[in-house]
N, C-alpha and C positions, 0 to 999 in steps of 0.2 A: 339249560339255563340261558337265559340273554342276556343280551352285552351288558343290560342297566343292572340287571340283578348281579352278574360279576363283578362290575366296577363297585355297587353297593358293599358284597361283601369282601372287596379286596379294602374296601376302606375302612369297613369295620376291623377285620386283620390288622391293619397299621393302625388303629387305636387302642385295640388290644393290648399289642407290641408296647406302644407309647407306655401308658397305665403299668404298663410290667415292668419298663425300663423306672420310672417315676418311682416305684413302690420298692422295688427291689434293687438297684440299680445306682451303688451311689460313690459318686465319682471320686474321691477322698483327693481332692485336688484346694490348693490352700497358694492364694495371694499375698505375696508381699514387697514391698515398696525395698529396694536396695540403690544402692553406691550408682552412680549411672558408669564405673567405671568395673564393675562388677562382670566376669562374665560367668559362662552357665557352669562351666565347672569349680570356680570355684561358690558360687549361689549354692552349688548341691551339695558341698562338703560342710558348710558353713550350718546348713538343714540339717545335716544328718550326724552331726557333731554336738549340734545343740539340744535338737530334740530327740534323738536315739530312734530313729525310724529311718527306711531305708526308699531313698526317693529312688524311683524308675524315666520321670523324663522333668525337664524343666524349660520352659517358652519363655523367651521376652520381650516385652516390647517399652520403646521410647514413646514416653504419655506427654504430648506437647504441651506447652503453656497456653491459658486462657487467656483473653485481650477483658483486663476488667478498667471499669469507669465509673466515680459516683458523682453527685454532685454536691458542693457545698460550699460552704458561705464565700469561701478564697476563690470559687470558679470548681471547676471541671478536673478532678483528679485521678490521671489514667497510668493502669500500669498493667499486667502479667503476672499470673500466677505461675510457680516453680517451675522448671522441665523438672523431668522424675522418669527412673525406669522399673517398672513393673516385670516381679518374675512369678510365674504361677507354675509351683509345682505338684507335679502327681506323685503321691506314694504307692507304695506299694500294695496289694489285698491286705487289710487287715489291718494298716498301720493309721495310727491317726494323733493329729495332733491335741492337745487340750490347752487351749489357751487360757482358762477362767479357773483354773487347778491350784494358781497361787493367789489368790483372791482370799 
C-alpha cells in the first residue's frame, strides 16, 4: 500500500468512527442557566433532586454580557445584556431528562 492510499483509508476510518459516534453515540448532556452564586456541587443536587436522575460531571462557565446599541428618536441608546452562568450537566447511561412531559 502507499502512503496516499494509507492516508486515504485512515481518513475514511475517522469518518466511519464519526458517523458511529453521530448515530449511536448520544451524549445525554443538558444546559442550564443558574444563580451566578451557584457552585457545582450544589448545581448537581439541585438536578438530581428535581429530576430523579443521577448526574456524573457538571462544567461551568461565566457567559459575559453583550455591549447592545440602538437607535432612536432621543439619540443613541446603549447598554449590556445580563452576566449569567451557564452549567451543563452530563447524566448518567440511560438517564434523561423530559422537559415537554408537563405540556
Amino acid at each position: 500500500m502507499t502512503k496516499v492510499e494509507e492516508r486515504i483509508s485512515q481518513a475514511i476510518d475517522r469518518q466511519k468512527k464519526k458517523a458511529t459516534k453521530k448515530k449511536n453515540g448520544i451524549l445525554h448532556k443538558y444546559a442550564f442557566r443558574v444563580v451566578r452564586e451557584a457552585n457545582k456541587i450544589e448545581i448537581r443536587q439541585a438536578v438530581e433532586s428535581l429530576y430523579n436522575v443521577v448526574v456524573e460531571d457538571v462544567n461551568t462557565s461565566n457567559v459575559k454580557g453583550k455591549k447592545k446599541s440602538r437607535y432612536t428618536k432621543a439619540g443613541t441608546v446603549t447598554g449590556t445584556t445580563p452576566i449569567y452562568k451557564k452549567a451543563v450537566v452530563t447524566l448518567k447511561e440511560g438517564d434523561t431528562i423530559d422537559f415537554y412531559s408537563n405540556i
